[in-house]
N, C-alpha and C positions, 0 to 999 in steps of 0.2 A: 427488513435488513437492519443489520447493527452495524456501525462503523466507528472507529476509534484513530483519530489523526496524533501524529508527535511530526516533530521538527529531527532531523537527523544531518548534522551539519551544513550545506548550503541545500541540503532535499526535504522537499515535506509529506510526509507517509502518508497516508489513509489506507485502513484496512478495514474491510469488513467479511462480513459473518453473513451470508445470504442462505435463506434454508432449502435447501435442497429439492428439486419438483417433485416429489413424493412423499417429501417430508418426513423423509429417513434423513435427517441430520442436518450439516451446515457445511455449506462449501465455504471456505476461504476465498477472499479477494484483494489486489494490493495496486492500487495507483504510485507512482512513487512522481512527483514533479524536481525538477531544480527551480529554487527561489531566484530571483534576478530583481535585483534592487530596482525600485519604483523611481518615475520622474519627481514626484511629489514627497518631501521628507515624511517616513512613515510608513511609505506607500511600499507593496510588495507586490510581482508580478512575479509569475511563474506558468512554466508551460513541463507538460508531460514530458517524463523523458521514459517511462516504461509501466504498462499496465497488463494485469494478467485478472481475469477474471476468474479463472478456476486454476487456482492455484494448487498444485500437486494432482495435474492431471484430475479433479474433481473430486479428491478426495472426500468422504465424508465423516466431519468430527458430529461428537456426540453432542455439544452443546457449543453454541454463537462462541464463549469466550475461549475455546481450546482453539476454533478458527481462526480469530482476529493474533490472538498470540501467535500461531503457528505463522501467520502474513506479514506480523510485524517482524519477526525473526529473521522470515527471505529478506524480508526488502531492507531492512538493516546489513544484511548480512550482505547483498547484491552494495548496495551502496560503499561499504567500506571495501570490498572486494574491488569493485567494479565502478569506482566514480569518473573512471576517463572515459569510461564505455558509453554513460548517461548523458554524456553532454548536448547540450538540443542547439 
């Protein structure tokens, strides 16, 4: 598995790129958390607000990096749409 995290205003992505059980390609996958400021200066807590493991119904891309792009895209894209919806 590959996975590529970014921060996307108070959420923090993870996407990866999982290869497919046959290894006809790479499914996409996308955790997306809200960050919640830590007791400790520094410190960051965060809990789930929406995870999909096979994202686009299972789709299968041709190589890890078209997957994780295609995951970071929903879940940027779910976030600005949809940040009242994530709330945990």
């Amino acid at each position: 598995m590959r996975f590529q995290e970014c921060r996307e205003g108070d959420y923090k992505i993870f996407a990866g790129a999982v290869e497919a059980p046959r290894g006809d390609g790479y499914i996409a996958a996308m955790v997306v958390s809200r960050v919640k400021p830590g007791a400790s200066a520094g410190a960051d807590r965060s809990s789930v607000a929406f995870r999909d493991d096979s994202v686009a119904c299972g789709y299968r891309w041709r190589s890890p990096e078209e997957a994780i792009a295609y995951a970071l895209n929903r879940a940027r894209e779910m976030v600005r749409r949809q940040s009242g919806m994530l709330t945990c």
